[in-house]
N, CA, C and O atoms as a GROMACS GRO file, in nm:
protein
  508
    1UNK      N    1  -1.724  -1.937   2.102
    1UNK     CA    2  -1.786  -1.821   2.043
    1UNK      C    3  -1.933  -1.854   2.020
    1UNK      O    4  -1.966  -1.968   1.987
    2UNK      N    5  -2.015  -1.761   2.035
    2UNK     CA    6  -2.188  -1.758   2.065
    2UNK      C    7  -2.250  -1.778   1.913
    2UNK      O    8  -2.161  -1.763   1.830
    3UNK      N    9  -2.310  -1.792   1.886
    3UNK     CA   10  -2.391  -1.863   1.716
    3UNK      C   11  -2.412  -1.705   1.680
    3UNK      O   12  -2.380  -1.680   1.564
    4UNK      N   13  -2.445  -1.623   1.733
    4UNK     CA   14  -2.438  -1.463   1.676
    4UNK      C   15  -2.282  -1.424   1.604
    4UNK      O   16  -2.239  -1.428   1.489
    5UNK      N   17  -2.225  -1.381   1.740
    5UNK     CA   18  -2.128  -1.395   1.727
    5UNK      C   19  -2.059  -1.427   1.610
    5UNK      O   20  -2.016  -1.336   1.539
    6UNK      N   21  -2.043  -1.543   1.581
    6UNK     CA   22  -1.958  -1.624   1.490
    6UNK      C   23  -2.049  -1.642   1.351
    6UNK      O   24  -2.003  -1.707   1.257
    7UNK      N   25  -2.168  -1.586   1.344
    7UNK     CA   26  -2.192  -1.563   1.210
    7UNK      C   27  -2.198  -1.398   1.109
    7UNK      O   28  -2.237  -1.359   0.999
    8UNK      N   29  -2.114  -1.331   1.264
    8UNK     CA   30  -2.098  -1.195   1.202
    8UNK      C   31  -1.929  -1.197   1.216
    8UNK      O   32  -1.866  -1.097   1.181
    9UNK      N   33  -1.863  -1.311   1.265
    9UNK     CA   34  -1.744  -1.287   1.236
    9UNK      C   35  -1.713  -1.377   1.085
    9UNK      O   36  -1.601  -1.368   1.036
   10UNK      N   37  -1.789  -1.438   1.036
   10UNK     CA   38  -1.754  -1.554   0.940
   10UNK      C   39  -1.820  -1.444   0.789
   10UNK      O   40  -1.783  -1.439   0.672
   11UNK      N   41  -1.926  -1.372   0.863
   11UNK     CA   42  -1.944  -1.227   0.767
   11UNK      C   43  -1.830  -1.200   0.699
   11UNK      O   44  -1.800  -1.237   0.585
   12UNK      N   45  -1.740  -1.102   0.811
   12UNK     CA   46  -1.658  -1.079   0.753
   12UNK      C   47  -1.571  -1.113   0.735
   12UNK      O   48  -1.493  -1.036   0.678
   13UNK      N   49  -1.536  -1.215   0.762
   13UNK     CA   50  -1.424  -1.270   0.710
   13UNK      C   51  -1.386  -1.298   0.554
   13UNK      O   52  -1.285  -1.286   0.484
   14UNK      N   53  -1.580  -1.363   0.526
   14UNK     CA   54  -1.583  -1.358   0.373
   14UNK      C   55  -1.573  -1.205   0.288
   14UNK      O   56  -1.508  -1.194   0.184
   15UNK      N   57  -1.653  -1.084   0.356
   15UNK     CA   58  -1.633  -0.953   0.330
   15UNK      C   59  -1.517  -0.905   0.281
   15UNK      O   60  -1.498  -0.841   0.177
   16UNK      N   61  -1.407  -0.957   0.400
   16UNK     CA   62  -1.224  -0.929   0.357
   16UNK      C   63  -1.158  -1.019   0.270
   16UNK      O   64  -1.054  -0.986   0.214
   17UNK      N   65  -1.230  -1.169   0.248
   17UNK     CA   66  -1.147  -1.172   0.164
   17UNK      C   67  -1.182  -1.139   0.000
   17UNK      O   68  -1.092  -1.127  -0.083
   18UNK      N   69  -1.346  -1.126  -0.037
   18UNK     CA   70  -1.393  -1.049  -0.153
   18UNK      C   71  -1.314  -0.919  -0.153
   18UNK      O   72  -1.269  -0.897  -0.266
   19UNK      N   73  -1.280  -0.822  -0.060
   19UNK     CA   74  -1.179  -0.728  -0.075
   19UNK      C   75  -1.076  -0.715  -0.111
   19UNK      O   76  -1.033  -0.623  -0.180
   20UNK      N   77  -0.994  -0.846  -0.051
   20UNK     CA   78  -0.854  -0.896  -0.064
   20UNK      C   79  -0.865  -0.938  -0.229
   20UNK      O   80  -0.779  -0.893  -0.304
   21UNK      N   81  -0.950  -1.008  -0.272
   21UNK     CA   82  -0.975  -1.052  -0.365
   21UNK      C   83  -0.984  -0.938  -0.535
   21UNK      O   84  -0.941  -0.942  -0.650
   22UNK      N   85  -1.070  -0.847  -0.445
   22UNK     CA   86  -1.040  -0.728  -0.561
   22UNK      C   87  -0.964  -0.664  -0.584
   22UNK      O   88  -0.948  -0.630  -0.701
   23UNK      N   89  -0.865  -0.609  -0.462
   23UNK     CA   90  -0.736  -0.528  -0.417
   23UNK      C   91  -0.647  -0.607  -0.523
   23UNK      O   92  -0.585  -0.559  -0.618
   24UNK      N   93  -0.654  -0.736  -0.484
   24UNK     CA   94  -0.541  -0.806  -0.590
   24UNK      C   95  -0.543  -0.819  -0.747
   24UNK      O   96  -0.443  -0.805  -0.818
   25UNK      N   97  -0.692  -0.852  -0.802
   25UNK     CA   98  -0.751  -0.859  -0.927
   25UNK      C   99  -0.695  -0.664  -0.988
   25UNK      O  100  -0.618  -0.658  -1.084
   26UNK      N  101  -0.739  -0.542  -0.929
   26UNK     CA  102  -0.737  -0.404  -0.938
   26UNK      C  103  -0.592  -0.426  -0.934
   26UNK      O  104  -0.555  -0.365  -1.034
   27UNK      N  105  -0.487  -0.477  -0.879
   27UNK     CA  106  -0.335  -0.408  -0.865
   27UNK      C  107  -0.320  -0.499  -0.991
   27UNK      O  108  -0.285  -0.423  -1.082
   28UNK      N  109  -0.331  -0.623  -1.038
   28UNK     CA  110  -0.257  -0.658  -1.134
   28UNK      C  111  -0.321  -0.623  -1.264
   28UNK      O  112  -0.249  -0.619  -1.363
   29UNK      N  113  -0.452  -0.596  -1.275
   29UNK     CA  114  -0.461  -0.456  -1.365
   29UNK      C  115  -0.435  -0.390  -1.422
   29UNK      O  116  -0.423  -0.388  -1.544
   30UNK      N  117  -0.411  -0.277  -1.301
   30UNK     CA  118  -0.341  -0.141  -1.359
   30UNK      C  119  -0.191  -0.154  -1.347
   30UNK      O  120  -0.123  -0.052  -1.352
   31UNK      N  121  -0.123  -0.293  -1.330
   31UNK     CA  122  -0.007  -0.314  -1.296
   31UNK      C  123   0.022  -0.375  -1.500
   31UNK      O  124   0.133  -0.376  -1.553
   32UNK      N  125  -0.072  -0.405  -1.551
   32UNK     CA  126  -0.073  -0.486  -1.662
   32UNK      C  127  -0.070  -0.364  -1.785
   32UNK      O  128  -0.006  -0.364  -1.891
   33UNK      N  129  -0.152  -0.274  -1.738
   33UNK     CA  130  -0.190  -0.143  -1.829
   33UNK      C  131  -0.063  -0.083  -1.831
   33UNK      O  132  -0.039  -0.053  -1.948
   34UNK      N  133   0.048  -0.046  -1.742
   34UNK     CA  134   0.143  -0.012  -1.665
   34UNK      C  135   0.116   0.118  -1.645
   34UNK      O  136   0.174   0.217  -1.690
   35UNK      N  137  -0.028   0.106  -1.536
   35UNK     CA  138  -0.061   0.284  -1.474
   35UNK      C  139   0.030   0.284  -1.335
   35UNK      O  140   0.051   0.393  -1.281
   36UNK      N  141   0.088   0.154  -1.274
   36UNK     CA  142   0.145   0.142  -1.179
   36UNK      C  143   0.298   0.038  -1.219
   36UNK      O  144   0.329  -0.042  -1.306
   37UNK      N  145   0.354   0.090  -1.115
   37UNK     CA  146   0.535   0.048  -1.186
   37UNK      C  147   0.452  -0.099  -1.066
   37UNK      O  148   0.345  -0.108  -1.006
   38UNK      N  149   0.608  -0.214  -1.085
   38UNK     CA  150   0.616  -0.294  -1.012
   38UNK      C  151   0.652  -0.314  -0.879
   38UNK      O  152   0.610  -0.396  -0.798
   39UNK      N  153   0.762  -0.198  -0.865
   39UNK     CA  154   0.795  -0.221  -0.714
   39UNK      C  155   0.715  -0.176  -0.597
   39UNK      O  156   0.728  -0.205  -0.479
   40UNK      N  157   0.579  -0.055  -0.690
   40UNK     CA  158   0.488  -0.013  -0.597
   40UNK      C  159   0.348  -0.105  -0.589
   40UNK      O  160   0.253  -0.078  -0.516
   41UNK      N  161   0.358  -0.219  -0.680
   41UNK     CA  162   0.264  -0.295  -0.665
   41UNK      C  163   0.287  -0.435  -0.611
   41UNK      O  164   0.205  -0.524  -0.633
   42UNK      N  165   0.413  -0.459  -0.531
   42UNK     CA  166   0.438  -0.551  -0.478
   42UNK      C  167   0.378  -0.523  -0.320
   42UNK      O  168   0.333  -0.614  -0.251
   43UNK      N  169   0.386  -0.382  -0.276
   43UNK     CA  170   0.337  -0.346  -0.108
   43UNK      C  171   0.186  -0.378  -0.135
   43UNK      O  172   0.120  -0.425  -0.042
   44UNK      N  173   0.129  -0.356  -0.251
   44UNK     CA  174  -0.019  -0.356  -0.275
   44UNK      C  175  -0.065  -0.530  -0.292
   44UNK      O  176  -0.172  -0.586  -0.271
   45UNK      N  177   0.010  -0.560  -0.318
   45UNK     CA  178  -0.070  -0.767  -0.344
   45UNK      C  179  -0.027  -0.826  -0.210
   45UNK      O  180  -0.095  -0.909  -0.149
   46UNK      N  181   0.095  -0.778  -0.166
   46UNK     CA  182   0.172  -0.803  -0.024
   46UNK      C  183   0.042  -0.778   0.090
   46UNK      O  184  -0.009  -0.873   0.149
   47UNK      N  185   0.016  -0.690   0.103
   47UNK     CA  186  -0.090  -0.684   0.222
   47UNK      C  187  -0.258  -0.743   0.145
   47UNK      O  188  -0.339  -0.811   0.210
   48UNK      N  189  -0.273  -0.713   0.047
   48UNK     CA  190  -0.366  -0.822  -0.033
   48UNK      C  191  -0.344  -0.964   0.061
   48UNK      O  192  -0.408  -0.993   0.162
   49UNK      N  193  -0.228  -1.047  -0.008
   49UNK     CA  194  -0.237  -1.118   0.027
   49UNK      C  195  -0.206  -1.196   0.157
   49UNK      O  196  -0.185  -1.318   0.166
   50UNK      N  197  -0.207  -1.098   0.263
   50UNK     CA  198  -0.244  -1.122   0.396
   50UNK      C  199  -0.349  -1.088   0.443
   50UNK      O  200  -0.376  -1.138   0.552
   51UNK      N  201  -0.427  -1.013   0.395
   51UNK     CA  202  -0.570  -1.025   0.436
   51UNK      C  203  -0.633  -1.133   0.368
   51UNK      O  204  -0.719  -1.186   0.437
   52UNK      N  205  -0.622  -1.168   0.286
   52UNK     CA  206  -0.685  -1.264   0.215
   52UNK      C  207  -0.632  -1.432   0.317
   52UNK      O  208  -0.711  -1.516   0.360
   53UNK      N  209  -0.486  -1.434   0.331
   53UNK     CA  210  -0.471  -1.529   0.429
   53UNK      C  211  -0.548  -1.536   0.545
   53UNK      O  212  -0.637  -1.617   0.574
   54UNK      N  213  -0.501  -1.442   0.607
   54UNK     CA  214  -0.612  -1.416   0.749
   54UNK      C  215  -0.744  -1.452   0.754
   54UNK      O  216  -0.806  -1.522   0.834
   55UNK      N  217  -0.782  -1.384   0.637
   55UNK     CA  218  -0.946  -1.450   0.614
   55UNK      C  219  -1.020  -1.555   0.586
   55UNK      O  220  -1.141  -1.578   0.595
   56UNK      N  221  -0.901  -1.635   0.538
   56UNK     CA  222  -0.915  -1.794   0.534
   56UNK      C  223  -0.893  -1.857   0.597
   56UNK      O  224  -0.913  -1.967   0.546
   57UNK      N  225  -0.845  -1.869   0.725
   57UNK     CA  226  -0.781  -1.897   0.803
   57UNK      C  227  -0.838  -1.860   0.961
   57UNK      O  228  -0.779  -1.800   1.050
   58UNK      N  229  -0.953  -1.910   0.962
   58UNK     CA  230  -0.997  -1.850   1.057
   58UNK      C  231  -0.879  -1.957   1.257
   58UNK      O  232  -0.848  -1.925   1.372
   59UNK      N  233  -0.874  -2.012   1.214
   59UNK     CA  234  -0.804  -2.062   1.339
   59UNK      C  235  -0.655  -1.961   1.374
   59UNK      O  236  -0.617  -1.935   1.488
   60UNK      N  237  -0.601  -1.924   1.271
   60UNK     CA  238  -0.475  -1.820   1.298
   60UNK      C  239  -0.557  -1.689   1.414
   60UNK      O  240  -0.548  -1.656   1.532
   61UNK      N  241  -0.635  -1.650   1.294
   61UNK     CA  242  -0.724  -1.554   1.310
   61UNK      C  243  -0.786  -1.551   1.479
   61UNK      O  244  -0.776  -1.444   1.538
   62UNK      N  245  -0.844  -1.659   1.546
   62UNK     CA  246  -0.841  -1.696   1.674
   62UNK      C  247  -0.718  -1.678   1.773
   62UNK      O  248  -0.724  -1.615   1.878
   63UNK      N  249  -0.621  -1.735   1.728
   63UNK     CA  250  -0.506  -1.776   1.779
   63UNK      C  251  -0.423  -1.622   1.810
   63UNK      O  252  -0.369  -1.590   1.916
   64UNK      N  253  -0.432  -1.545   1.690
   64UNK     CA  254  -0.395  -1.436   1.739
   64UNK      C  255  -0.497  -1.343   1.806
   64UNK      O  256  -0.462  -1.243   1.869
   65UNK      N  257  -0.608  -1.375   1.793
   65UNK     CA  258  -0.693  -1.266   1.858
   65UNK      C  259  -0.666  -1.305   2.028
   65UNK      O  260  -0.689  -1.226   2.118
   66UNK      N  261  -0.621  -1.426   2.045
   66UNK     CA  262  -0.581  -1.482   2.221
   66UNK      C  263  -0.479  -1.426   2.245
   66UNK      O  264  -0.490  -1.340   2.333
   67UNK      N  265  -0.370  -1.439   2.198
   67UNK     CA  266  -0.219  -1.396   2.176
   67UNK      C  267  -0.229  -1.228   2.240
   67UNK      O  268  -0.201  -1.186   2.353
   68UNK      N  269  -0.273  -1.164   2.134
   68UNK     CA  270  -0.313  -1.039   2.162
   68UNK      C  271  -0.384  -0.992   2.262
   68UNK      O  272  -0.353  -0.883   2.309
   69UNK      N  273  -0.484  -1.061   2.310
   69UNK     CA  274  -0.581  -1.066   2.424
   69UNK      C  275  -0.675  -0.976   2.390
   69UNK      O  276  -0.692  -0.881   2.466
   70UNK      N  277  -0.758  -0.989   2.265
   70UNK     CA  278  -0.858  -0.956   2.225
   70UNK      C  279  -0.961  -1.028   2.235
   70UNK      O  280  -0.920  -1.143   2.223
   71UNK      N  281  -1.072  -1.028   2.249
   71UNK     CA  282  -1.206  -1.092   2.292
   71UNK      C  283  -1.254  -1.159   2.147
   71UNK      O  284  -1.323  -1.261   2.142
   72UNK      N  285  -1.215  -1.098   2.049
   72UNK     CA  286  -1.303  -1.148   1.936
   72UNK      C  287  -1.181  -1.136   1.808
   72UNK      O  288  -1.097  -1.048   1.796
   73UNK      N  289  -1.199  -1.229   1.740
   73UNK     CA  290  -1.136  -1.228   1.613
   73UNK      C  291  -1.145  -1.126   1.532
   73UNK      O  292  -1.045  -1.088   1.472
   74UNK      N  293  -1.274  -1.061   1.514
   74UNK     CA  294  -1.290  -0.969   1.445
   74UNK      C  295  -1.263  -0.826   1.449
   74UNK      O  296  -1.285  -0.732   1.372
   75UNK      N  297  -1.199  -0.842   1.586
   75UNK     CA  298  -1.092  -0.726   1.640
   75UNK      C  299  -0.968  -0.745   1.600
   75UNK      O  300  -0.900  -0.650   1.560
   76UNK      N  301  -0.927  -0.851   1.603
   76UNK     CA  302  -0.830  -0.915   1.579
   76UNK      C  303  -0.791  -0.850   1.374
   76UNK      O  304  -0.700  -0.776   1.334
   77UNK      N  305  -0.879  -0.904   1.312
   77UNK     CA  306  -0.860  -0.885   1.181
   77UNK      C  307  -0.888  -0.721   1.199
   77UNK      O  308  -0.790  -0.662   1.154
   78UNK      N  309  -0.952  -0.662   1.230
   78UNK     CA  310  -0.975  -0.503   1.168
   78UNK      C  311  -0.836  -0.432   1.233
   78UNK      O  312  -0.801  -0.321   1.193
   79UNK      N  313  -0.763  -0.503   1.333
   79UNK     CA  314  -0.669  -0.475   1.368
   79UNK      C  315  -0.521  -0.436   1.245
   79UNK      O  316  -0.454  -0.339   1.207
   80UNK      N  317  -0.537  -0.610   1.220
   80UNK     CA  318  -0.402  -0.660   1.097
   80UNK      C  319  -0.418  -0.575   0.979
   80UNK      O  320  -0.330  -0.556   0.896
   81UNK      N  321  -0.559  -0.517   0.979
   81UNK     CA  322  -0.555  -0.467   0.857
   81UNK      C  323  -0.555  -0.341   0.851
   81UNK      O  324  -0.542  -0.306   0.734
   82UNK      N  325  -0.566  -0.233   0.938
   82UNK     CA  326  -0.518  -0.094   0.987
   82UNK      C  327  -0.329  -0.131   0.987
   82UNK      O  328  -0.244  -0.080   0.914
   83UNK      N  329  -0.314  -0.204   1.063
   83UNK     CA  330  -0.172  -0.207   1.024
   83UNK      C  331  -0.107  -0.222   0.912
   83UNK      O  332   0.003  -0.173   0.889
   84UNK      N  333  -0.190  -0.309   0.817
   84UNK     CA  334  -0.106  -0.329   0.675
   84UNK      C  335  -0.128  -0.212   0.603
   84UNK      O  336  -0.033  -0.172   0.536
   85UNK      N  337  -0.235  -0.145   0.602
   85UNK     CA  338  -0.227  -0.022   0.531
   85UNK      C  339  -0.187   0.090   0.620
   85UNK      O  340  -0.225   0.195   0.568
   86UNK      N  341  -0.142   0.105   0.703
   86UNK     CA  342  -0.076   0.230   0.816
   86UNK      C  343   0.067   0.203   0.724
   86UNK      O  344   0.106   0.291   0.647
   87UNK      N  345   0.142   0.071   0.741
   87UNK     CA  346   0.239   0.020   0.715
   87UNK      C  347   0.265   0.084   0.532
   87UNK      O  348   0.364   0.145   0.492
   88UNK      N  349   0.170   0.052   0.469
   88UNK     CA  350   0.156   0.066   0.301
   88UNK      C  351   0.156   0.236   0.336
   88UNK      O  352   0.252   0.310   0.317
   89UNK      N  353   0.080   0.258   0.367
   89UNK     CA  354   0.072   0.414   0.322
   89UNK      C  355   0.215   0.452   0.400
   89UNK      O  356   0.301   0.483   0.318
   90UNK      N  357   0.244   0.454   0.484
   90UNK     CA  358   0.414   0.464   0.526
   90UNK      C  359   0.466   0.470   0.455
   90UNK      O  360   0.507   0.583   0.428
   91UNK      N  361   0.512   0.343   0.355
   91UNK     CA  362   0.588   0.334   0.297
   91UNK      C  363   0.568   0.435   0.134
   91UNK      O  364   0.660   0.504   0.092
   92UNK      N  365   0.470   0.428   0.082
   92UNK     CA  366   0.456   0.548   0.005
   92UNK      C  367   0.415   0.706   0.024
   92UNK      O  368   0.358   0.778  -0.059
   93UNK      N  369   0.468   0.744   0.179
   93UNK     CA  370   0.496   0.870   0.194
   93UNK      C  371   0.647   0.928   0.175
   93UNK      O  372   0.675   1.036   0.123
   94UNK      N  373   0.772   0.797   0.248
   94UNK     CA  374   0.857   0.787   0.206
   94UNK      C  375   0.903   0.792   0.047
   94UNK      O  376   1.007   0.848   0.013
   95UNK      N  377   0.822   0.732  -0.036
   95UNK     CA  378   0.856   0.742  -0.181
   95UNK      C  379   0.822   0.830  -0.198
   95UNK      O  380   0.929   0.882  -0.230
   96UNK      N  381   0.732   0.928  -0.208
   96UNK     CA  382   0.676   1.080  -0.239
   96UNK      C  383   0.809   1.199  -0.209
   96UNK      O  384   0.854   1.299  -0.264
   97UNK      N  385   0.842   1.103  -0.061
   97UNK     CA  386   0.862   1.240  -0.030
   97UNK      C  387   1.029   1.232  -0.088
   97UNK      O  388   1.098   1.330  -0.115
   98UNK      N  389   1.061   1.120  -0.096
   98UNK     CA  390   1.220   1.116  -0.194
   98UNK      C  391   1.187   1.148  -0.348
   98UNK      O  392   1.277   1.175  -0.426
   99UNK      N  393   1.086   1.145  -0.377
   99UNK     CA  394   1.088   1.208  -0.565
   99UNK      C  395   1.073   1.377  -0.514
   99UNK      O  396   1.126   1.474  -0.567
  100UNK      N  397   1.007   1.376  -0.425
  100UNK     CA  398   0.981   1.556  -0.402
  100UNK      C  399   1.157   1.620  -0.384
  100UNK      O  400   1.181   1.722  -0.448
  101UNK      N  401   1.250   1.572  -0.315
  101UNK     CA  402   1.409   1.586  -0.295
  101UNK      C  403   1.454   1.608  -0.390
  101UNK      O  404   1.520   1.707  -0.423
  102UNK      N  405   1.403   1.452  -0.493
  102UNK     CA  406   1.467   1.435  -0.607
  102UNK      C  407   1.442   1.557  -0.738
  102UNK      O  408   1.513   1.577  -0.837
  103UNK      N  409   1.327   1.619  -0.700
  103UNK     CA  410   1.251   1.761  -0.770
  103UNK      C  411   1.402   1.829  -0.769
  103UNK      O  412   1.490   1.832  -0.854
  104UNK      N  413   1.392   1.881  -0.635
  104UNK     CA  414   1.424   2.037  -0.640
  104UNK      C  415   1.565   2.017  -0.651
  104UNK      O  416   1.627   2.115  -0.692
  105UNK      N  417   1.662   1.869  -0.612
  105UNK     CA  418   1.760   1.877  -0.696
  105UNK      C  419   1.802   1.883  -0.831
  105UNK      O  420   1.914   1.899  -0.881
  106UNK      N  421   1.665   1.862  -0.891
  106UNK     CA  422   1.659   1.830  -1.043
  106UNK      C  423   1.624   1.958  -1.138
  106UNK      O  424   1.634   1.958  -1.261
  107UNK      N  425   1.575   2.085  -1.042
  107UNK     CA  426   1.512   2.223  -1.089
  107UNK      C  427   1.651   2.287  -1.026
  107UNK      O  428   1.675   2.375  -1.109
  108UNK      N  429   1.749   2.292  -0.934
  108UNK     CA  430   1.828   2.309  -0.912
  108UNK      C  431   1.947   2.321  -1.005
  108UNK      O  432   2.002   2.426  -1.040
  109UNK      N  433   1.994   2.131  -1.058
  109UNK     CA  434   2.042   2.177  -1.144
  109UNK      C  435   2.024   2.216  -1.302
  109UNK      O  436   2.107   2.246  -1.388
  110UNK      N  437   1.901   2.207  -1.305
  110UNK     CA  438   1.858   2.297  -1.458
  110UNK      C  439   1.855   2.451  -1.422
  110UNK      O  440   1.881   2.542  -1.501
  111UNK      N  441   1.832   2.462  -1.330
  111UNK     CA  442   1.875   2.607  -1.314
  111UNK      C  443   2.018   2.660  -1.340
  111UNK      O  444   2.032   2.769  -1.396
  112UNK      N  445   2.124   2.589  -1.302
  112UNK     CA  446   2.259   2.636  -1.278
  112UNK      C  447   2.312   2.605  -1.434
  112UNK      O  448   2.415   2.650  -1.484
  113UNK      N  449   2.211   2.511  -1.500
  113UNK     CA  450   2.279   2.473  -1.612
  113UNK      C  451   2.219   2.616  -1.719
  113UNK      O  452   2.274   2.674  -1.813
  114UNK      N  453   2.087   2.635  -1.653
  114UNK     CA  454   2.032   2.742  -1.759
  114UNK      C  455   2.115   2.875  -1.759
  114UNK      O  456   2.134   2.950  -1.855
  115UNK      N  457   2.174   2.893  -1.590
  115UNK     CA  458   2.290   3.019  -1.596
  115UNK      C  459   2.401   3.030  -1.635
  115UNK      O  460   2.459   3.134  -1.663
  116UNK      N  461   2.457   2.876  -1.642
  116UNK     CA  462   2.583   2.901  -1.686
  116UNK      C  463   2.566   2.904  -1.878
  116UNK      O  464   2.643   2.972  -1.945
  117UNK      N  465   2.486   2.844  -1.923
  117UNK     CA  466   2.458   2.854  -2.098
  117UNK      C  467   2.427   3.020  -2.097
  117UNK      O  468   2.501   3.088  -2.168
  118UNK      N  469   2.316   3.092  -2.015
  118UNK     CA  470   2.317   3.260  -2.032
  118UNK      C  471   2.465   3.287  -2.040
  118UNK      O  472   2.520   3.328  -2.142
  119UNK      N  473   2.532   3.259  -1.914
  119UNK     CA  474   2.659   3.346  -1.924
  119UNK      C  475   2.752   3.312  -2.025
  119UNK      O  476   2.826   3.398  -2.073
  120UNK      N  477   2.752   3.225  -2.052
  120UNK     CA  478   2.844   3.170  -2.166
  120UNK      C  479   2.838   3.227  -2.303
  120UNK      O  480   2.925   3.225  -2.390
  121UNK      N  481   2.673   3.298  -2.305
  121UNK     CA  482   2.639   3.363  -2.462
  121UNK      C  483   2.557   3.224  -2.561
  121UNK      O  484   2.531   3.219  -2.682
  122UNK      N  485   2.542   3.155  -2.486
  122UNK     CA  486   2.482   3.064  -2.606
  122UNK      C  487   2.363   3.106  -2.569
  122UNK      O  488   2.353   3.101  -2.446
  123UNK      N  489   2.234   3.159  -2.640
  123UNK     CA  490   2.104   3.162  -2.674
  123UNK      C  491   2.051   3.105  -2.749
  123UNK      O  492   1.957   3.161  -2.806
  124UNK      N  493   2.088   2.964  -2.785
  124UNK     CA  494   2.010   2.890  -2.879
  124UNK      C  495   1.951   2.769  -2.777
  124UNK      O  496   1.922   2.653  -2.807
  125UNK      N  497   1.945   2.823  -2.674
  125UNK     CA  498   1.896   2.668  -2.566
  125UNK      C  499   1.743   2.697  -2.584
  125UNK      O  500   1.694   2.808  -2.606
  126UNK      N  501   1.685   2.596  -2.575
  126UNK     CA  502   1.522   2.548  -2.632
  126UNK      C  503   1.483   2.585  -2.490
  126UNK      O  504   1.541   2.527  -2.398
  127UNK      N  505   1.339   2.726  -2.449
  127UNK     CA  506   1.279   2.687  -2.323
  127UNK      C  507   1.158   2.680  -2.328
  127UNK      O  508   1.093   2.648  -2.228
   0.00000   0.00000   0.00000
């Protein structure tokens, strides 16, 4: 790799892992405050802390950029890391979209419960 080159890949490498670095410092945070539960802040330190590997690691970082048959490492990393968050945000569309299910079964049955208390004559239910 050319002395250009390799001082704009060693850029960022340090770039990602000051990122990696805050991503992780920010999740255990608001993980501490408890603005975020635990099981959704395990996908968040999880890809943290593979960018942060990657970025230290510059020989992996090579190794797969060959593997892959990418010209430059730094394709290589902007790569891993579109995937970890393609991957993260995946996985919390799936959770959204099972509490959204979990809604309208849940307005569902407060509904059936609110008709059967009308029909029954009880009017003392709190709305």
């Amino acid at each position: 790799m050319a002395g250009p080159e390799r001082l704009i890949v060693d850029r960022l490498l340090n770039i990602i892992a000051i990122m990696a670095l805050m991503l992780i410092g920010l999740t255990l945070g608001t993980l501490r405050r408890a603005h975020i539960r635990v099981e959704y802040s395990v996908s968040w330190l999880a890809g943290a802390l593979v960018l942060l590997g990657l970025s230290l690691s510059r020989r992996s970082l090579e190794e797969m950029s060959a593997i892959i048959g990418l010209g430059s490492p730094a394709l290589a990393l902007t790569l891993v890391v579109g995937c970890v968050f393609v991957i993260i945000f995946f996985r919390f569309t799936v959770i959204i979209s099972k509490l959204r299910d979990d809604n309208v079964v849940l307005a569902q049955r407060v509904a059936a419960l609110e008709y059967y208390r009308k029909n029954r004559g009880d009017e003392g239910m709190v709305t």
